[in-house]
N, C-alpha and C positions, 0 to 999 in steps of 0.2 A: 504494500500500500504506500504511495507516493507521500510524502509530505506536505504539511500544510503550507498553502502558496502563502507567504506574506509578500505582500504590496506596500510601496512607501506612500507617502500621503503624494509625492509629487505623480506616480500613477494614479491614484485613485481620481487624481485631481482630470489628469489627461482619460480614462475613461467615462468619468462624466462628462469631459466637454465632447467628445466622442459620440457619447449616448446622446446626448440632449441636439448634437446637429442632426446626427443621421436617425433617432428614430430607433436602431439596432440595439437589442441588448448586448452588452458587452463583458464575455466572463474576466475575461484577464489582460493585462497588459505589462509587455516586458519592455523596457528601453536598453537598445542594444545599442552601446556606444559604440563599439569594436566597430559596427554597420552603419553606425548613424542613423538608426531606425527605431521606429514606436511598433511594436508588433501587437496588434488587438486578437484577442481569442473573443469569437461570435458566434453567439448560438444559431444551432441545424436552422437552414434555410432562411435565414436572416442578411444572407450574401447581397442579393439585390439591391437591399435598403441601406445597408451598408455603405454599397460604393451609390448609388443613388444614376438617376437617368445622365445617362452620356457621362459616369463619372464626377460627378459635379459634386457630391456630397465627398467623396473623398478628399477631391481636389481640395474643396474651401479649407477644411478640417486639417491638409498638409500645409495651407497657406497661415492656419492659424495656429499650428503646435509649431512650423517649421524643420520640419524635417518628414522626409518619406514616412509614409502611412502603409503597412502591409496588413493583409487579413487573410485568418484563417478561421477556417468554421471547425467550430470542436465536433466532436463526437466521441462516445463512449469507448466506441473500440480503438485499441490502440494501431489496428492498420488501417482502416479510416482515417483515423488522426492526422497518421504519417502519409498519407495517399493527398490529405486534403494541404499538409503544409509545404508539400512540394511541391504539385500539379496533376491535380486527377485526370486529367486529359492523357497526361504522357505515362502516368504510370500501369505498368501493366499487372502488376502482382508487389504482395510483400509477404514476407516472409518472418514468423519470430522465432527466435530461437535462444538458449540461453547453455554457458558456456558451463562446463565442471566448476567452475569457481563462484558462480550462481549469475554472472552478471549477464545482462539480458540485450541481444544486439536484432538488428532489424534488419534484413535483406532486400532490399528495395529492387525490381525487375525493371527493368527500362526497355523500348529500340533506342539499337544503337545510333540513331538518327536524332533520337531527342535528349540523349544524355546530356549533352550541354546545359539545352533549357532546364532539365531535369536539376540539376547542381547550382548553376546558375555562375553569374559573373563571380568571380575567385570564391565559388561556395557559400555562395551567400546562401541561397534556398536552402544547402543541405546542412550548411551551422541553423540557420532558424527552427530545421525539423527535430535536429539533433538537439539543440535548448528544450523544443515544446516535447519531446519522445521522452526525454533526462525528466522534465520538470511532471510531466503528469502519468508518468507510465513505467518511473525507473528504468530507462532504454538506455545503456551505457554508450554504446553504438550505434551509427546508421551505414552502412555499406550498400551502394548503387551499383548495381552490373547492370548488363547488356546482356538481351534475352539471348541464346544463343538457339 
């Protein structure tokens, strides 16, 4: 069982401004300096309201926290989770598995055509899944192959 999330008051702060533009319930928020990134966890099928028509709800909300806005929609299962914080489009399969020494790693299936967007520009996608898979799942690891 995962550990209790604590949030600083300077999140709590960014997901209510968050919640109160878009409308979206907001479970969690991590600020990822490493990324320069605010990463929002959103409840199932709340994506839409989220990023709002043509983008516009995100956009304002990056123009008012200043810095990149990402989203990912939670879900119970932990390969859901991980399918949703990378790109469900390109993922084809995940895999759990957990080592002799108990620590619990994720096998992420890609084409080898989308592995790129899959990881994303110097691993940004696959550090964000690897935080949300560590913070709500105990996922020590994420490993992305190529379906073969």
């Amino acid at each position: 069982m995962p550990q209790r999330i604590k949030l600083t008051s300077e999140e709590l702060g960014l997901m209510s401004l968050f919640q109160s533009v878009s409308g979206a319930t907001i479970r969690d928020c991590i600020q990822d300096d490493k990324e320069d990134r605010v990463i929002f966890v959103i409840n199932k099928g709340e994506m839409g309201l989220a990023i709002g028509r043509d983008g516009n709800t995100i956009k304002n909300a990056q123009r008012m926290i200043g810095k990149p806005i990402e989203l990912v929609e939670h879900s119970d299962d932990p390969k859901e989770f991980i399918r949703n914080a990378l790109n469900p489009r390109f993922v084809n399969d995940v895999r759990l598995s957990e080592k002799l020494d108990g620590t619990k790693i994720a096998v992420v299936v890609v084409d080898e055509k989308r592995k790129g967007a899959v990881v994303g520009k110097g691993g940004r996608n696959a550090e964000k899944a690897r935080l949300l898979a560590k913070r709500y799942f105990e996922i020590g690891s994420i490993h992305i192959v190529t379906a073969t």
